[in-house]
FINUVEX-852690 format. One record per residue: residue number from 1; x, y, z of N, C-alpha, C in turn. Coordinates in steps of 0.1 Angstrom, whole numbers. Layout:
N
+-----+-------+-------+-------+-------+-------+-------+-------+-------+-------+
! pos !   nc1 !   nc2 !   nc3 !  cac1 !  cac2 !  cac3 !   cc1 !   cc2 !   cc3 !
+-----+-------+-------+-------+-------+-------+-------+-------+-------+-------+
! NUM !     X !     Y !     Z !     X !     Y !     Z !     X !     Y !     Z !
...
+-----+-------+-------+-------+-------+-------+-------+-------+-------+-------+
REM end
This chain:
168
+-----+-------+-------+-------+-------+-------+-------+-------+-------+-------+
! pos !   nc1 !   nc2 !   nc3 !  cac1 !  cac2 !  cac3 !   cc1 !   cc2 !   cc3 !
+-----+-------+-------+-------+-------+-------+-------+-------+-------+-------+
!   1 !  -576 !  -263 !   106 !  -566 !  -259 !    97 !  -553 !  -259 !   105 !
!   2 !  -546 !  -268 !   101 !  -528 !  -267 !   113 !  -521 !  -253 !   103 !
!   3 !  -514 !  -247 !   112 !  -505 !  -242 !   107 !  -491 !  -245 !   102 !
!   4 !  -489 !  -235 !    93 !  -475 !  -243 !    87 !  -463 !  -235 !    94 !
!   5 !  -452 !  -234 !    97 !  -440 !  -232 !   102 !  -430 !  -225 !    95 !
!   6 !  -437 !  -227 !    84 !  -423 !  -224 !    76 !  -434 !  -214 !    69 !
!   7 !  -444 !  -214 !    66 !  -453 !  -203 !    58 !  -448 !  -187 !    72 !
!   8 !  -446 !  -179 !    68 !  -439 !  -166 !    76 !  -446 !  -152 !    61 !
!   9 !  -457 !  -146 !    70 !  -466 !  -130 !    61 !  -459 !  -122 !    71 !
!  10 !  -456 !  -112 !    68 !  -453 !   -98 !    75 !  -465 !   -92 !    73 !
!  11 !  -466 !   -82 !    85 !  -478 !   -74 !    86 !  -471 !   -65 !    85 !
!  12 !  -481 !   -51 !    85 !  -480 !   -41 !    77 !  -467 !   -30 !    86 !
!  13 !  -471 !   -35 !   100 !  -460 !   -29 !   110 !  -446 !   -41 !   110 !
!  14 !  -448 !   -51 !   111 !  -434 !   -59 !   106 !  -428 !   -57 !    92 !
!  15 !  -432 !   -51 !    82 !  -426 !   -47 !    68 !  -421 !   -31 !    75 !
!  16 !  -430 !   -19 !    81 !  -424 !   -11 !    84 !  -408 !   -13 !    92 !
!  17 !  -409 !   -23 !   101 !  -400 !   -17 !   108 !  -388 !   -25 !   108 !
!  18 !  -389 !   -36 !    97 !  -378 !   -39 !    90 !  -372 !   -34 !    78 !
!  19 !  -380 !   -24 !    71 !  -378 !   -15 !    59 !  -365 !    -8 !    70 !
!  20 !  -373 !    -1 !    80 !  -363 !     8 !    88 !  -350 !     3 !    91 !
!  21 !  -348 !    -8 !    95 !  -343 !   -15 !   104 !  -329 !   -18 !    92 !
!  22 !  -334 !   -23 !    80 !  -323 !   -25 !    69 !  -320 !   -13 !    66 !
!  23 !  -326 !    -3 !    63 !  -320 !    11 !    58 !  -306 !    15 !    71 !
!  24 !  -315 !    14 !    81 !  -306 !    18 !    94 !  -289 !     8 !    90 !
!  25 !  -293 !    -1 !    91 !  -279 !   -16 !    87 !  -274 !   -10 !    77 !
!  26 !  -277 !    -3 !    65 !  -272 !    -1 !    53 !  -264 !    10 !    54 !
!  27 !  -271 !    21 !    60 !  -262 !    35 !    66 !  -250 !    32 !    77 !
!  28 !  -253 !    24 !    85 !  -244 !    19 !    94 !  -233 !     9 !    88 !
!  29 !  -231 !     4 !    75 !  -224 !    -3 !    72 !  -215 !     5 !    64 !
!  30 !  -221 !    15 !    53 !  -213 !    22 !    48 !  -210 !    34 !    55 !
!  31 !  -215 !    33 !    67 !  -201 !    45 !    77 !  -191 !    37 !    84 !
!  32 !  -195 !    25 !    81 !  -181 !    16 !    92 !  -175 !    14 !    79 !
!  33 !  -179 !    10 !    69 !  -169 !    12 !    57 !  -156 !    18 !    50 !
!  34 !  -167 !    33 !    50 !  -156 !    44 !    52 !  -147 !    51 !    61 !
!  35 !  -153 !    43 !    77 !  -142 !    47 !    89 !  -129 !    32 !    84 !
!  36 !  -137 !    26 !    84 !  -125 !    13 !    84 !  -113 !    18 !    66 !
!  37 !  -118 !    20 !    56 !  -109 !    23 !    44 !   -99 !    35 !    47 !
!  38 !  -104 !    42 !    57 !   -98 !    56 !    62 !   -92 !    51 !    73 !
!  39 !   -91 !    44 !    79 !   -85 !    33 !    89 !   -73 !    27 !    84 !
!  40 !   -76 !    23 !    73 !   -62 !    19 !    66 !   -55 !    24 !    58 !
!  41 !   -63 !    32 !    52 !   -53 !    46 !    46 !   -39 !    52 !    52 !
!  42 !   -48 !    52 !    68 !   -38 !    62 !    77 !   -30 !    51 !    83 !
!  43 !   -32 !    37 !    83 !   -23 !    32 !    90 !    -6 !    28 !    77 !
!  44 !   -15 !    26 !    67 !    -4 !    22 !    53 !     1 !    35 !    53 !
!  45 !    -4 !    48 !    56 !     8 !    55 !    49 !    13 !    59 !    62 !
!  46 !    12 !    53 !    76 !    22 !    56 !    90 !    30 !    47 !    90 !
!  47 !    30 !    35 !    84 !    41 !    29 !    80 !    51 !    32 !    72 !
!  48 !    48 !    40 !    59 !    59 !    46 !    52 !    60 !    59 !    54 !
!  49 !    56 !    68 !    67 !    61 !    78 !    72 !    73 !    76 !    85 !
!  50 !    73 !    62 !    89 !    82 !    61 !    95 !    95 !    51 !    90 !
!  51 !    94 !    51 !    77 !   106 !    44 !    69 !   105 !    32 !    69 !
!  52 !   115 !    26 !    66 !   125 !    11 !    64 !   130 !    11 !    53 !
!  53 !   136 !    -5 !    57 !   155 !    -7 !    52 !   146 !   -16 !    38 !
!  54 !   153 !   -14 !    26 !   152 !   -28 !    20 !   164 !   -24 !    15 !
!  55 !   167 !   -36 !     8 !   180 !   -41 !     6 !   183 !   -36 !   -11 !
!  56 !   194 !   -34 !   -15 !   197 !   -26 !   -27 !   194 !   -39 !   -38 !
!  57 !   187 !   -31 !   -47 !   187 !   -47 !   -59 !   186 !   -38 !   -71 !
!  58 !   194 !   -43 !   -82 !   190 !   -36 !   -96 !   191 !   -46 !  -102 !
!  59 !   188 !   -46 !  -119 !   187 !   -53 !  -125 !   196 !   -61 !  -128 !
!  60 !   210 !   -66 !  -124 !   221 !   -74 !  -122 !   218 !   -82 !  -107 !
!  61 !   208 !   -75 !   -99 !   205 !   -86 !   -89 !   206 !   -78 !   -74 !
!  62 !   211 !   -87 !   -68 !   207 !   -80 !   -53 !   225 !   -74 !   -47 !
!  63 !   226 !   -61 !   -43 !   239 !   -53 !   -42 !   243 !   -57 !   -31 !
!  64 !   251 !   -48 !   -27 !   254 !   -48 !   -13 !   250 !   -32 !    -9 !
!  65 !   243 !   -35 !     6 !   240 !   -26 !     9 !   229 !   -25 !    12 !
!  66 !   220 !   -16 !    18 !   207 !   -12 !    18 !   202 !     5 !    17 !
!  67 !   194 !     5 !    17 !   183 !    18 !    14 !   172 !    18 !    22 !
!  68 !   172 !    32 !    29 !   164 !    34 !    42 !   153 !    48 !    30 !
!  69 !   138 !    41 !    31 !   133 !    49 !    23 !   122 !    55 !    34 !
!  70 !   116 !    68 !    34 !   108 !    71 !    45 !   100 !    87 !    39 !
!  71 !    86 !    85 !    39 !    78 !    96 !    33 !    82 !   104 !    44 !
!  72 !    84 !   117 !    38 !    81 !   133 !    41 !    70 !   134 !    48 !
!  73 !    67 !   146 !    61 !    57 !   144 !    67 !    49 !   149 !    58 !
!  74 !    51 !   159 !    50 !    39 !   166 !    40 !    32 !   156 !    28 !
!  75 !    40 !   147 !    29 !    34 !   132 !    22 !    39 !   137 !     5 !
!  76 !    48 !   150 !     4 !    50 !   151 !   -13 !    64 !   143 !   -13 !
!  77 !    70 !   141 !    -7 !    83 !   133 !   -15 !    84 !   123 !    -3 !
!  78 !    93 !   111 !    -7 !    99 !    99 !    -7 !   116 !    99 !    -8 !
!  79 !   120 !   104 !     6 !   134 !   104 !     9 !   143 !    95 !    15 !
!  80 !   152 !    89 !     8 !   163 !    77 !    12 !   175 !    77 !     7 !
!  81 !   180 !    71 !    13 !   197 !    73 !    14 !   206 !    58 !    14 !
!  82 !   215 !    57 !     9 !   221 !    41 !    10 !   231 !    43 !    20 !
!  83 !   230 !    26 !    27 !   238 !    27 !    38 !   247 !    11 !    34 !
!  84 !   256 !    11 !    39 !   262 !    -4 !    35 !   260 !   -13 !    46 !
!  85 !   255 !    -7 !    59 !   243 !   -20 !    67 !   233 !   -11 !    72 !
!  86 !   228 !   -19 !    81 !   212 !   -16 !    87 !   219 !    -4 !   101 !
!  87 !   214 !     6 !   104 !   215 !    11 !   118 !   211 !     6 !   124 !
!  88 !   208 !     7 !   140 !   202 !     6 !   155 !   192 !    18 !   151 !
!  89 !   198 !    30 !   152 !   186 !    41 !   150 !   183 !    44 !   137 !
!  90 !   167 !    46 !   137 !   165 !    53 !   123 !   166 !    64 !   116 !
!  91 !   168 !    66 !   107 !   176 !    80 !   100 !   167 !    88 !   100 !
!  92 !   171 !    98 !   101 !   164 !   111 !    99 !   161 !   113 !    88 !
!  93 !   157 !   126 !    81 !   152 !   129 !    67 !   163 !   138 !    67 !
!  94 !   173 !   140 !    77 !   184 !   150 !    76 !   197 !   142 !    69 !
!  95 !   195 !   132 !    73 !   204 !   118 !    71 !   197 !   107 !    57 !
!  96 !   188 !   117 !    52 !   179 !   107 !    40 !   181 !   119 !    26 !
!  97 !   195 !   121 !    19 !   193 !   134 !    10 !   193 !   133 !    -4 !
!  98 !   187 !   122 !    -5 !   181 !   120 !   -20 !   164 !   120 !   -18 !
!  99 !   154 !   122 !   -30 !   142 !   121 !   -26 !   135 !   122 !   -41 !
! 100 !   121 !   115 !   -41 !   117 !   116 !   -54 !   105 !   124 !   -47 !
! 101 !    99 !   131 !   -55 !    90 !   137 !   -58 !    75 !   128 !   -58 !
! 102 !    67 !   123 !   -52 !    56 !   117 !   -57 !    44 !   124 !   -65 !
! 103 !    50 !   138 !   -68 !    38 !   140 !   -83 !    40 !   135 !   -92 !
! 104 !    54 !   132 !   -92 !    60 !   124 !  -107 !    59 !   113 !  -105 !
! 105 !    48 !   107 !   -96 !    47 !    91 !   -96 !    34 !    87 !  -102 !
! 106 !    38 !    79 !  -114 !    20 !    77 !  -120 !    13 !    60 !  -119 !
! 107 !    22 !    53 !  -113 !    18 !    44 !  -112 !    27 !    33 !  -105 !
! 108 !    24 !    19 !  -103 !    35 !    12 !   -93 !    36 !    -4 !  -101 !
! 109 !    47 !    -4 !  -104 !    46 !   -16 !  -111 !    48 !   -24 !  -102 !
! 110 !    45 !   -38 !  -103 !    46 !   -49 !   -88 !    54 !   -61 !   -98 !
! 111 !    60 !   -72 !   -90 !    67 !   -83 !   -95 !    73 !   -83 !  -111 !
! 112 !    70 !   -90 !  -117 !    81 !   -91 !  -132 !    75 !   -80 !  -139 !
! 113 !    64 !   -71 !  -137 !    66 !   -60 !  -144 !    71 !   -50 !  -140 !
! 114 !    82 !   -49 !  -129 !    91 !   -36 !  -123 !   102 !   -35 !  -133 !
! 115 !   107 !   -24 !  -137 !   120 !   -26 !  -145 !   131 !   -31 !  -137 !
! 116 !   133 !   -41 !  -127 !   140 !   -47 !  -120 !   143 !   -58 !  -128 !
! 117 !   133 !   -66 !  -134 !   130 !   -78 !  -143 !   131 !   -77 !  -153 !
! 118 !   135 !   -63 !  -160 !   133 !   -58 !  -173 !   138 !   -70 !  -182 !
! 119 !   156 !   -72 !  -179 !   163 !   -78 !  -189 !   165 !   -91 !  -180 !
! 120 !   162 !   -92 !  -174 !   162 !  -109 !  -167 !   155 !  -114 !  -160 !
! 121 !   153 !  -125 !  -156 !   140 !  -134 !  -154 !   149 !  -139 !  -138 !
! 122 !   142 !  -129 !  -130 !   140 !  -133 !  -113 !   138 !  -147 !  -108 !
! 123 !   141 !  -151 !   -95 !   135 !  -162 !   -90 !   120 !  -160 !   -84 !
! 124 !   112 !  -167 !   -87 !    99 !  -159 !   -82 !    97 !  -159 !   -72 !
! 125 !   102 !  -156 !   -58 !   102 !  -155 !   -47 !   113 !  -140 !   -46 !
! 126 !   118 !  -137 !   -53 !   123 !  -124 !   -56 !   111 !  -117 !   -62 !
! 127 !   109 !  -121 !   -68 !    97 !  -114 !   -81 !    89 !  -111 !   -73 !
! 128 !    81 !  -115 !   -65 !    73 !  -112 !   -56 !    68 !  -105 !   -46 !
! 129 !    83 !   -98 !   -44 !    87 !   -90 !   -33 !    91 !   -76 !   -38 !
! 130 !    93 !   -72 !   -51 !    97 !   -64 !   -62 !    87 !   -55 !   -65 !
! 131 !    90 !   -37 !   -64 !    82 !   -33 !   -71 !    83 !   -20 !   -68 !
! 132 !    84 !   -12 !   -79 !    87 !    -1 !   -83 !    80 !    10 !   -86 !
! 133 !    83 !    24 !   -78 !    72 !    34 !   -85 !    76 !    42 !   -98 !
! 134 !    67 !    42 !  -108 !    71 !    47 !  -119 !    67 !    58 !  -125 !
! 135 !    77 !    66 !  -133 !    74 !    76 !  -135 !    64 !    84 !  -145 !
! 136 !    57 !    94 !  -148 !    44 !    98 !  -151 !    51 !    93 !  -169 !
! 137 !    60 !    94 !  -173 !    58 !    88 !  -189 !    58 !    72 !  -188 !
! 138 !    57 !    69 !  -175 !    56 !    47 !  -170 !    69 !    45 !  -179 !
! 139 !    79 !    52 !  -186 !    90 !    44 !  -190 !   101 !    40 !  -181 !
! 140 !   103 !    49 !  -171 !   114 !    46 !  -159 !   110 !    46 !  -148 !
! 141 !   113 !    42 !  -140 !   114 !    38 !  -122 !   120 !    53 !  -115 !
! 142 !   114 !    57 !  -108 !   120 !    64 !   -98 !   121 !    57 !   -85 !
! 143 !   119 !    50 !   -83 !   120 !    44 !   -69 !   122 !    29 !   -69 !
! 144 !   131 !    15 !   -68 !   128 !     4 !   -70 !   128 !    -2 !   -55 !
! 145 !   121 !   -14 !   -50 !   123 !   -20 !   -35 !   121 !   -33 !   -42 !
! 146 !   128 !   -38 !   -30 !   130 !   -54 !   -30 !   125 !   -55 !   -12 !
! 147 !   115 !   -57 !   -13 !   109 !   -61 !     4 !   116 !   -71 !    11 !
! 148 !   120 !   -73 !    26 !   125 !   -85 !    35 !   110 !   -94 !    33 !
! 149 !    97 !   -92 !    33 !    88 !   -99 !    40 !    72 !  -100 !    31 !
! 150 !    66 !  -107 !    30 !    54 !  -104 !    25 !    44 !   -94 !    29 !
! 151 !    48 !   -88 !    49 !    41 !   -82 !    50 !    46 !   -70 !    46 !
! 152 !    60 !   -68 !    45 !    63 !   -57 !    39 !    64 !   -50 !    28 !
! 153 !    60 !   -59 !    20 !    56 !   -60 !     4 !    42 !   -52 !     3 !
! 154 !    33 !   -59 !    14 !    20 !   -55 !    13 !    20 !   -40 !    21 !
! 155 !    24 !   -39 !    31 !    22 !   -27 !    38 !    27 !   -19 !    26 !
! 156 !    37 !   -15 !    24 !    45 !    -7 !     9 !    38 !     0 !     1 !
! 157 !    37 !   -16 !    -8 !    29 !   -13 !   -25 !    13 !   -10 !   -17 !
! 158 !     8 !   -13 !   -14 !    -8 !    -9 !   -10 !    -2 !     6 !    -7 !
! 159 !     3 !    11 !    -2 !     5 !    26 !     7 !     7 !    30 !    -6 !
! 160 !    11 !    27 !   -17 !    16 !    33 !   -32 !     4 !    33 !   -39 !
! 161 !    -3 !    22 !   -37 !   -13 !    21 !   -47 !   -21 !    27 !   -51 !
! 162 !   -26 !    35 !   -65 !   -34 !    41 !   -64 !   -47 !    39 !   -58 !
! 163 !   -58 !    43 !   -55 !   -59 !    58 !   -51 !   -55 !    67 !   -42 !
! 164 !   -43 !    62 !   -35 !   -33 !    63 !   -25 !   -22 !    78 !   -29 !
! 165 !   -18 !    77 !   -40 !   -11 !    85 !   -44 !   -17 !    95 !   -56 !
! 166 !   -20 !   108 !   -57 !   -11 !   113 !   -44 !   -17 !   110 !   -31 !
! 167 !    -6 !   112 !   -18 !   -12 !   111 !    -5 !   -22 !   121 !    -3 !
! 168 !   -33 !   118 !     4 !   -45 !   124 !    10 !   -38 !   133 !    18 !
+-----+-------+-------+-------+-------+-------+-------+-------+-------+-------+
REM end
């Protein structure tokens, strides 16, 4: 009788100690899981604890000027201030004296659903970059951005996103 190669029985100790062996893999994956989603929790919202510029844009288009927006260390409000250029140094929160509240934030609209787009139709490479946190009755904007960058788009709105908000 030749044996076959491809025919593969587990014995009673090879089923035990791959039962273990997967369980072990499965615990180990959903703790690297949860280290890694908590990994980037903390890194998205250390990026909007240390601010940035985006440029002023309302629904007539892009202003002059910019807006240095930067979370509160207590992670409840979202304080920024308009500057008519970019500093060298970053503003303080003493130098940042407007601020929204993020209880009153219930959701984040992204591209042509920001009220940025409301009454006019963006170029979609604007649209893209757009996107606003809105307020708990979702009819008005307390906050609008127009990102420089896609990664800045991304770092941003993800740090807004729910389940993000409110901040942990």
């Amino acid at each position: 009788m030749s044996e076959n190669p491809v025919a593969f029985f587990l014995s009673p100790l090879d089923f035990v100690c791959d039962t273990i062996f997967l369980r072990s893999h499965r615990e180990l994956k959903d703790l690297t899981y949860k280290d890694a989603t908590e990994f980037v929790k903390t890194q998205l919202v250390a990026g909007i604890l240390n601010g940035a510029w985006f440029h002023i844009y309302s629904q007539k288009g892009k202003g002059k000027g910019y807006r240095f927006y930067k979370l509160s260390p207590n992670k409840k409000f979202l304080h920024y201030a308009e500057f008519q250029e970019m500093t060298a140094l970053t503003p303080t929160l003493e130098h940042l004296p407007q601020k929204v509240e993020l209880a009153n934030c219930s959701d984040i609209a992204i591209g042509q659903m920001s009220p940025l787009f409301a009454t006019k139709k963006g170029k979609p490479e604007e649209m893209s970059l757009a996107f606003s946190l809105m307020s708990l009755d979702a009819e008005s904007s307390l906050a609008d951005f127009m990102a420089e960058s896609n990664m800045q788009f991304a770092e941003w709105s993800d740090g807004y996103a729910p389940p993000l908000l409110p901040f942990p």
